[in-house]
N, C-alpha and C positions, 0 to 999 in steps of 0.2 A: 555423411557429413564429416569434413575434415574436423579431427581432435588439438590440431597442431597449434601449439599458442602463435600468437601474431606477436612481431614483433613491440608493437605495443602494448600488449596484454602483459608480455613477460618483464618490461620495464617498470609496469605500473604494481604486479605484483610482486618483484624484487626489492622495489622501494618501500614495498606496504605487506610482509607477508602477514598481517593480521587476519586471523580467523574473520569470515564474514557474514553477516546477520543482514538479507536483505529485505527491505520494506519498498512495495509498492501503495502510492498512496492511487486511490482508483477514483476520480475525481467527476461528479456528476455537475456538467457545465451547460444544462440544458436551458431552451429558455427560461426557464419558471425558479430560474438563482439568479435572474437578474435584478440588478439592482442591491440593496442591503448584501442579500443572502452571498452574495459573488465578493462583495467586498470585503467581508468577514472571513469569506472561509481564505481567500487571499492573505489576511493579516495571520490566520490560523497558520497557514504553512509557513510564514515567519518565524511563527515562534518556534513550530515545532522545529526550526534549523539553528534558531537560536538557543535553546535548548540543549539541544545535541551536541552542538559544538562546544558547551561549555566543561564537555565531560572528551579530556584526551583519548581517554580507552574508544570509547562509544562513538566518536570523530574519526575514530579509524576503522571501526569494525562495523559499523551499521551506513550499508548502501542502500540508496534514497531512488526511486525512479517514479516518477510521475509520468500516470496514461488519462485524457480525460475523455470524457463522452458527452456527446451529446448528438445531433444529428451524423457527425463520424465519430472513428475513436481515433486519438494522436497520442502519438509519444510525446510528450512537452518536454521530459525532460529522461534519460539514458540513463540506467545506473551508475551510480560515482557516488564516492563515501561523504560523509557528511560535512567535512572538511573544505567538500570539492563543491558540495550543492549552492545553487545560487538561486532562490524560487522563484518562479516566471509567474508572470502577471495573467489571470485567466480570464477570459471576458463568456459568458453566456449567451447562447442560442439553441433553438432546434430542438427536434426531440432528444429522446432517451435511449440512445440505443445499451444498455446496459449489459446484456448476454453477450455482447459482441467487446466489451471493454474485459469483462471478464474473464474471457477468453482470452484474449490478448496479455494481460495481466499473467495469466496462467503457461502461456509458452513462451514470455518472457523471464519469466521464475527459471524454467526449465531449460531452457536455452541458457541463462548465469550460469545454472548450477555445472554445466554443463563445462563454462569456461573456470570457473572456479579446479574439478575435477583437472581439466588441461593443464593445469597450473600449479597441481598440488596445494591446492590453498582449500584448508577446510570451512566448514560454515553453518552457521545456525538453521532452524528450522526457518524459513521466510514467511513473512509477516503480508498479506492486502488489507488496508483499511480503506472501505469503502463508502464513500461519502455521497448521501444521494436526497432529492425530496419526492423523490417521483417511484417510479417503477418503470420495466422495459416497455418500450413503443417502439413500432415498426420493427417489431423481429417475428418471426415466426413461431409459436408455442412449443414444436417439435426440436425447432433450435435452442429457445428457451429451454427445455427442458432437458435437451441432452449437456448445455450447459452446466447447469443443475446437477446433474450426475457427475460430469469431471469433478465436478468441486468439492463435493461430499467424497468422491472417492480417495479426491487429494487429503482430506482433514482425514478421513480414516486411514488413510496408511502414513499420515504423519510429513507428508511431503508439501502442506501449507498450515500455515492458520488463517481464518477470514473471519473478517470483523467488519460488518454493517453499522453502519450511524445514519438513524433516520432523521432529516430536518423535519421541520414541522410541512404536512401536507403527503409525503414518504405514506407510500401504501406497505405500512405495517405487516398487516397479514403475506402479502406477497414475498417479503424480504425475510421472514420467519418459514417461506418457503426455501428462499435462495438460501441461506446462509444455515450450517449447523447452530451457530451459539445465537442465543437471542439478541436481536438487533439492537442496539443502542439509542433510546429517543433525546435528540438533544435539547437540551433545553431552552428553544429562545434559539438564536443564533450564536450561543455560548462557543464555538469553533475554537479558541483559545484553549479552554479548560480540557478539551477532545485532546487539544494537538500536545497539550503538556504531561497529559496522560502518557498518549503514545511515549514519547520520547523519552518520560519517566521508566515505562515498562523495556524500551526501545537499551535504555541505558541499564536495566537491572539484567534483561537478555546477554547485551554484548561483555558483563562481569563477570557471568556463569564460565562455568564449563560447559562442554559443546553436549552433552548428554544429559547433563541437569534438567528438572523441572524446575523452573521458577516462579516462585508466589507473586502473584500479577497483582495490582490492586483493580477493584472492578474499573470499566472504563469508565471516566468522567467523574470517580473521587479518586482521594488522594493523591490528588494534583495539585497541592497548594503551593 
C-alpha cells in the first residue's frame, strides 16, 4: 500500500499540522432506535459537535468519523476535524450487525493512523464510542468472537480505547464480553449528557501532551 500523501492529504495537513486525536463514534441504527431512541441519539451528536467546537484547540485536533450499523455497516460520515464535522441525520432499521461495524471502525483507525504517519502529523491514542441497544444479529460467533480479540488486543497494546453505551434493552452481559472497560448503561435516553461527556474528555485528551495519561471523569458525570 502506497505511503505517499495525496495531494489533498498534504494541503489539509499543512494548513492544520495539529497533533491528532481521532474519535470514531460507532452508531447502532438498527430497527429497535426507531423512533424516540433515533431522535435523541441524533440531537446527541449535535451537541457533541457543538461542544467541541467551542474549544479552538480541540476544533482542530479531535477528528470525528461516523460508521453506523444496522442491517449493513456505512460510513455516514469520513474523518475530518471538528471544525469540519456537519452531523448527518440517521434514520433506523434492520438488524445488528455489530462485529462487522467494529471491524470497520478498527481498519478505519488504522488506515488514519497510517495517513497521519504519511504526513508527519502526530496523534493521540484514538477513541470508539459505541452506542448500541441490542447486541450482534446475523453474524457468525466465530466472527464474533475473533472480533472480540482484535479489540482487546488493540486496548492491550494501547493502539485504541473502546467505550460501550448500553440504551435501555442493550444485552449488558454480552457487551461486557465485547468491550474491556465496563459498559456504560444510559440512563433513559439521556444521549446529550453521553455526548457532553465525550467532548468534555475529547477536549481534556486534545490539551494533553501526546504521552500523557489523562484523568477522565467517569462517562455520563461531570458533564455539566
Amino acid at each position: 500500500m502506497s505511503t505517499t500523501p495525496s495531494l489533498e492529504e498534504a494541503v489539509e495537513f499543512a494548513e492544520n499540522p495539529e497533533p491528532r486525536c481521532p474519535c470514531v463514534l460507532l452508531l447502532d441504527t438498527s430497527g429497535s432506535m426507531q423512533g424516540s431512541p433515533i431522535v435523541a441519539l441524533n440531537a446527541g451528536v449535535r451537541t457533541f459537535r457543538d461542544h467541541l467546537v467551542r474549544d479552538p484547540l480541540a476544533s482542530r485536533r479531535v477528528e470525528v468519523a461516523v460508521v453506523s450499523f444496522d442491517g449493513e455497516v456505512k460510513v455516514v460520515q469520513d474523518f475530518v476535524t471538528a471544525d469540519q464535522f456537519d452531523p448527518p441525520v440517521l434514520t433506523a432499521q434492520g438488524m445488528t450487525l455489530m462485529a462487522t461495524g467494529i471491524s470497520k471502525a478498527l481498519d478505519m483507525i488504522q488506515e488514519r493512523k497510517r495517513t497521519y504517519r504519511a504526513n508527519g502529523i502526530a496523534y493521540y491514542r484514538p477513541w470508539i464510542l459505541m452506542i448500541t441497544d441490542g447486541e450482534p444479529q446475523g453474524e457468525t460467533e466465530p466472527m464474533v468472537d475473533a472480533t472480540i480479540r482484535r479489540l482487546h488486543a488493540g486496548e492491550e497494546n494501547k493502539h485504541v480505547a473502546f467505550f460501550a453505551v448500553a440504551v435501555q434493552g442493550a444485552n449488558v452481559p454480552r457487551l461486557q464480553q465485547i468491550s474491556v472497560r465496563p459498559p456504560v448503561r444510559l440512563n433513559g435516553l439521556n444521549f446529550n449528557e453521553m455526548f457532553v461527556w465525550l467532548s468534555t474528555s475529547m477536549q481534556k485528551v486534545a490539551q494533553s501532551k501526546l504521552d500523557a495519561q489523562v484523568a477522565l471523569p467517569p462517562p455520563g458525570e461531570g458533564a455539566a
